[in-house]
N, C-alpha and C positions, 0 to 999 in steps of 0.2 A: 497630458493624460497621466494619471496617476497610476503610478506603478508598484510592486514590489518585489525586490528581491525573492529567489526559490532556490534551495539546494535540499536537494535528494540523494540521499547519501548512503551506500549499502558497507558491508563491513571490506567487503573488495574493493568498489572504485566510488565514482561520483557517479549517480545515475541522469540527476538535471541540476543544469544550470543557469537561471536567464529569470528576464523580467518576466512579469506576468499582472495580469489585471485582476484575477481570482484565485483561490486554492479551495478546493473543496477534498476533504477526508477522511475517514470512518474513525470518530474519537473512541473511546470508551461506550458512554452515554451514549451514543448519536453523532451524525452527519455535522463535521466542524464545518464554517463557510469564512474564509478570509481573506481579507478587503486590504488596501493600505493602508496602513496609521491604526489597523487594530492595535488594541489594548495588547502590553505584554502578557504571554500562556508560554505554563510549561504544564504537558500533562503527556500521559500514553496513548499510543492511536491500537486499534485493532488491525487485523489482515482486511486488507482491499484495497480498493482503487483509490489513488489520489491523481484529483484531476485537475489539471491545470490548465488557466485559462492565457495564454500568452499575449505579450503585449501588442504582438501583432495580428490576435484574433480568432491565431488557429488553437486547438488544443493538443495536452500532455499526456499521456497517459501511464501511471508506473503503478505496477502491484507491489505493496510492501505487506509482508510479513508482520506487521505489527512494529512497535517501535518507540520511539520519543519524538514530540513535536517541539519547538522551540518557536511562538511569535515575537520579533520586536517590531515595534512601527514599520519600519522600513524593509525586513527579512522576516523569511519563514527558514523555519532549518526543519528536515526530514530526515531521524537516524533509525536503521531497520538495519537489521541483522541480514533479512533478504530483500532485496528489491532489483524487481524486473519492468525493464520497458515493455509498453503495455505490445511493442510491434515486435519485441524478442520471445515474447509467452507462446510456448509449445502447447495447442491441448494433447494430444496425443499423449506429450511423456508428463504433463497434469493427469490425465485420465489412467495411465499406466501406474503412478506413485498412488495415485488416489484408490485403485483396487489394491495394492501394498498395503496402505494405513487400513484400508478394510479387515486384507487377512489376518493382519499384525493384533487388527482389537479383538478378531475373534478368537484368536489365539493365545489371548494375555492371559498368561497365569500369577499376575500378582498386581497390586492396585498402582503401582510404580510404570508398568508395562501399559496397564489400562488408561491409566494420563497419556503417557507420550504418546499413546495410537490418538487418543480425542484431540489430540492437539495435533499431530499431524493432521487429519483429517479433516479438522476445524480450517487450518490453512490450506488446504489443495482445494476446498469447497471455496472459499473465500476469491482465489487464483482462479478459477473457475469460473467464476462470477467478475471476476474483474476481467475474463478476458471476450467472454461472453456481451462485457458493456463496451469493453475496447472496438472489438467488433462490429456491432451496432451502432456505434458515431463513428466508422470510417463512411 
């Protein structure tokens, strides 16, 4: 069976690490889908789910915060500044941060303020949605 290496990687610890038969991840552009022996890629992922499909059939589930992807033939490398196992995702304290970035943008008074709220909010939306999908394939 053809395999490839995965590491998921957050700025605290290792989030996955193991064989795997697919990696699917929200690129820039769109939905990356990777196989073993793809072509080498270095580019940026957005916030959401990277889903892995293990060598032994079951799946992975991690929210990352956006981040750098790395393909070589044989390894995927996943580096994100946040990344949550998709069975450690809170909605609860997701849905609590996410009316925070709410108030936060409705209260920006300066265009400095107004990013960081859009971007918080871009990612608790995204986390949201990755747990919401986590959810749904248990």
């Amino acid at each position: 069976m053809n395999t490839i290496h995965v590491d998921v990687v957050s700025a605290e610890e290792s989030i996955y690490s193991g064989e795997a038969r697919f990696v699917a991840l929200p690129g820039e552009s769109g939905e990356l889908g990777i196989y073993p022996r793809h072509t080498p890629l270095i580019t940026r992922i957005k916030a959401g789910s990277v889903r892995i499909e293990k060598a032994d059939g079951g799946e992975e589930f991690v929210f990352v915060a956006g981040g750098i992807l790395e393909v070589q033939p044989n390894c995927v490398t996943v580096l994100s500044d946040t990344a949550i196992r998709g069975k450690d995702l809170d909605e609860e304290k997701a849905n609590a941060a996410k009316a925070s970035a709410e108030e936060a943008l409705r209260n920006a008074k300066t265009e400095i303020d107004l990013a960081r709220a859009q971007s918080e909010l871009a990612i608790l939306a995204a986390q949201l949605s990755a747990l919401r999908r986590f959810r749904g394939n248990k």
